[in-house]
C-alpha positions in Angstrom: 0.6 -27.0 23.2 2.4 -24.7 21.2 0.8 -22.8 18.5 2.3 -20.7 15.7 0.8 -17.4 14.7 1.4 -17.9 10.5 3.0 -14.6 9.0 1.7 -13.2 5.8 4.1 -11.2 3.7 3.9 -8.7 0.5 6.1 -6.0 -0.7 4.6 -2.4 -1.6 5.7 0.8 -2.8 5.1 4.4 -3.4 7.1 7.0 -4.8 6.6 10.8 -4.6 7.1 12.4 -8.5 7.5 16.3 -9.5 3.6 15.9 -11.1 2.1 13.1 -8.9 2.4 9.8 -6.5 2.8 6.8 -7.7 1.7 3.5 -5.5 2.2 0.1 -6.1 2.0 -3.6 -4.6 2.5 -7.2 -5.7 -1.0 -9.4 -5.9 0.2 -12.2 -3.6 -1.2 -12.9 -0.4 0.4 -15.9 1.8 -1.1 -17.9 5.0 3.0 -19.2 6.1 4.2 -21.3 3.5 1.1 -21.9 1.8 0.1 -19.3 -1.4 -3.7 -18.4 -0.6 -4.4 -16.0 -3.0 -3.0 -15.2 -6.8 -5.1 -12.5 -7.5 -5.2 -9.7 -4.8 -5.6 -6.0 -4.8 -3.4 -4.4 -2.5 -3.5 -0.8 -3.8 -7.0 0.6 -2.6 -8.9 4.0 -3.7 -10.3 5.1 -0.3 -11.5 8.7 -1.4 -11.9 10.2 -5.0 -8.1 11.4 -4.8 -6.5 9.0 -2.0 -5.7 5.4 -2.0 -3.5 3.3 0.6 -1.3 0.4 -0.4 -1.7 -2.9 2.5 -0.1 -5.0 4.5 -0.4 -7.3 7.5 -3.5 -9.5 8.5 -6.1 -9.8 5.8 -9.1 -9.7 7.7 -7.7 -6.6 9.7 -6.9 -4.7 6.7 -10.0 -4.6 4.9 -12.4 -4.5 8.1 -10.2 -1.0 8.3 -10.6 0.1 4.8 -14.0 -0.5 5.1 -14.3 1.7 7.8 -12.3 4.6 6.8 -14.2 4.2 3.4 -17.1 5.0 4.9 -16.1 7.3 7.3 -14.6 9.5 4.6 -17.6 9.1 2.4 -19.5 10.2 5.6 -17.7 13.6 6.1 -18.0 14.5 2.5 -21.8 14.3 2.9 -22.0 15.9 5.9 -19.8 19.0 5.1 -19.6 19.2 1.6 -15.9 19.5 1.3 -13.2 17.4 -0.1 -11.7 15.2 2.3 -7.6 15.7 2.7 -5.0 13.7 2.8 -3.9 14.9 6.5 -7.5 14.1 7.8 -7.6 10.9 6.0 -4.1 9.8 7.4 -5.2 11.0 11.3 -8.6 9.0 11.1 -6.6 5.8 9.9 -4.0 6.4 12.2 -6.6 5.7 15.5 -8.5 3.0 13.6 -5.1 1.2 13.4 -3.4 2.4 16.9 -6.8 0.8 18.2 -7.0 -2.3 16.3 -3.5 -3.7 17.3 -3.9 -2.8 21.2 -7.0 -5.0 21.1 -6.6 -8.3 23.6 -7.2 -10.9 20.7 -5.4 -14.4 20.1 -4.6 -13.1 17.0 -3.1 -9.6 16.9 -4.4 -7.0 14.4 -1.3 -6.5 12.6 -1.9 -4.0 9.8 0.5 -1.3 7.9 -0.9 1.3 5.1 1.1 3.6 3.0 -1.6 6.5 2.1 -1.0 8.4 -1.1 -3.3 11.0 -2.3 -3.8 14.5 -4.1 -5.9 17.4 -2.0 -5.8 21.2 -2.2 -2.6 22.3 -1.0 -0.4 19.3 -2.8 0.5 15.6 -3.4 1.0 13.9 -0.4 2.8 10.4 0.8 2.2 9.1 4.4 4.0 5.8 6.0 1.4 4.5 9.0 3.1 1.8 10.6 1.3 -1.1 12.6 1.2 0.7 15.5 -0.8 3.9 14.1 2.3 6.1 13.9 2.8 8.5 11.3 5.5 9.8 8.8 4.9 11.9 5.9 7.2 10.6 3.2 8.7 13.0 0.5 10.7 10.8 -1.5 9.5 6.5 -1.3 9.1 4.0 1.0 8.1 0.8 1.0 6.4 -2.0 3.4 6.0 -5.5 3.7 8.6 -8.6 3.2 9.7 -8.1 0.4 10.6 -4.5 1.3 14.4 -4.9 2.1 14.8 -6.1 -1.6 13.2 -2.9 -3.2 14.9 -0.3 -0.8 17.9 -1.2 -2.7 16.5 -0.5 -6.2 15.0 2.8 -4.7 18.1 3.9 -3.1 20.2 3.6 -6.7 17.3 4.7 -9.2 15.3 7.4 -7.6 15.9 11.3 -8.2 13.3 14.5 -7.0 13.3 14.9 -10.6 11.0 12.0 -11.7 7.9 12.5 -13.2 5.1 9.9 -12.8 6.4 7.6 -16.0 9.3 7.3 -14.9 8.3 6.8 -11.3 5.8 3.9 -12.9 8.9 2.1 -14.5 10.7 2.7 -10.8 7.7 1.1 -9.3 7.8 -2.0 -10.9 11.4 -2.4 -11.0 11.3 -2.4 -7.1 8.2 -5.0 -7.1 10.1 -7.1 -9.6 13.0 -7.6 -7.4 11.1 -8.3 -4.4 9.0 -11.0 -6.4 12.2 -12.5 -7.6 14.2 -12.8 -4.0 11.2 -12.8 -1.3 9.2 -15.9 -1.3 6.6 -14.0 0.1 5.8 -11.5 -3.0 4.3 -12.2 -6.3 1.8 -13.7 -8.9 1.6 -10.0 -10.8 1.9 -6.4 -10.1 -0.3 -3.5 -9.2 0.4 0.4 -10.5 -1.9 3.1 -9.5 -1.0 6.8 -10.2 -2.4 9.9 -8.7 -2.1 13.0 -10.5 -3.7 16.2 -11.2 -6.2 14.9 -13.4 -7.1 11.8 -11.7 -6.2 8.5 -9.7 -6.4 5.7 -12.0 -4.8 2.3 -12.5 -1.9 2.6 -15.0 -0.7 -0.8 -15.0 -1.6 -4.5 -14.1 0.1 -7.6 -14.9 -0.2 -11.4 -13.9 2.7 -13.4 -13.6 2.6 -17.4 -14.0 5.1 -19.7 -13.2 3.0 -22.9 -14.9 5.2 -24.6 -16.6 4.0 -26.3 -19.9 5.4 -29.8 -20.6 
C-alpha cells in the first residue's frame, strides 16, 4: 500500500538593515490540506541576542530548538561568555545535518534562518535541511510561500534600509505569500534585533470568518 508523506508549508523571512536584522514568519502550520494550527510561533529567541525563523517538520523543529536552547544556555554557564552568532549557527548546523541522515519512516525535514547580534556585528545565516550553511548579507527567505516574497524582496530592498523600513519590507513579503500560497497564513510574526535588544515589534492575526 502506498502511503503519502503530508508536506507542511510556511513562508519566512529575514532581512539584513544598516542598524539591525529583521526576522519574520507567517503563524500557519499545515498537516497537507488540512490547517492544523492558527496560532503558531515560528520566529524563536534561542539566545539573549539570536533567534531563528522555522520550517519543515514540526516535531523535528522544536525537538532541535530545544536542544540548541540548552546547549547555548549550557556554554554560557560554563564559560561565562556570550555566545556568537557563528557558534550558534555551527552547533545547529550538525544537530540538523544529523537529524535528516537519520533512517526514520518519516524524514527529519527542518530548515532555520538564524539572525542575531554578537560582538563583532549583525549577522544573517540560511541553514538549509541538510545542515549547510550561507551567511546572508542582504534577505532570504524559506518555506512555500518563499517564491512569492523573493519577488517583493527583489523590487523593494536597498543596503540602505534601516530596521522600520525593513519591518514594513517584512510584512509586505509575508502578505504576498499569505495571499498566493495556500500554505501561509492566519497572521504575521515581526521580531527585530538591534543594538539595544531583540524584541517582538509586530504581531497580527488574520481571520477570514465570514459574518452573515
Amino acid at each position: 500500500m502506498d502511503r503519502e508523506i503530508l508536506k507542511s508549508g510556511t513562508t519566512t523571512v529575514a532581512i539584513v538593515c544598516k542598524d539591525g536584522v529583521v526576522l519574520s514568519a507567517d503563524k500557519r502550520a499545515t498537516s497537507g490540506y488540512l490547517v492544523a494550527h492558527k496560532k503558531f510561533d515560528k520566529v524563536v529567541p534561542i539566545a539573549d541576542t539570536i533567534a531563528v525563523t522555522t520550517a519543515g517538520v514540526v516535531s523535528d523543529v522544536q525537538l532541535l530548538v530545544k536542544l540548541i536552547k540548552a546547549e547555548l544556555k549550557l556554554k554560557t554557564i560554563r564559560t561565562g561568555k556570550a555566545i556568537y552568532v557563528k557558534e550558534a549557527v555551527n552547533l545547529l548546523s550538525v544537530f540538523v545535518y544529523n537529524n535528516i541522515r537519520k533512517l526514520t519512516l518519516i524524514p527529519g525535514i527542518s530548515h532555520f534562518i538564524v539572525g542575531g547580534k554578537d560582538a563583532s556585528g549583525f549577522y544573517v545565516y540560511d541553514l538549509s535541511a541538510d545542515g549547510s550553511i550561507a551567511e546572508i548579507d542582504d534577505y532570504v527567505s524559506s518555506g512555500s510561500g518563499s517564491v512569492i516574497a523573493y519577488g517583493v524582496l527583489e523590487a523593494l530592498y536597498n543596503k540602505n534600509l534601516n530596521v522600520d523600513e525593513g519591518i514594513k519590507l517584512a510584512v509586505k513579503s509575508i502578505n504576498s505569500a499569505v495571499q498566493r500560497d495556500i500554505a501561509t497564513g492566519n497572521g504575521i510574526d515581526v521580531v527585530t534585533i538591534t543594538k539595544d535588544c531583540m524584541k517582538k515589534v509586530f504581531s497580527k492575526e488574520i481571520s477570514y470568518k465570514v459574518e452573515i
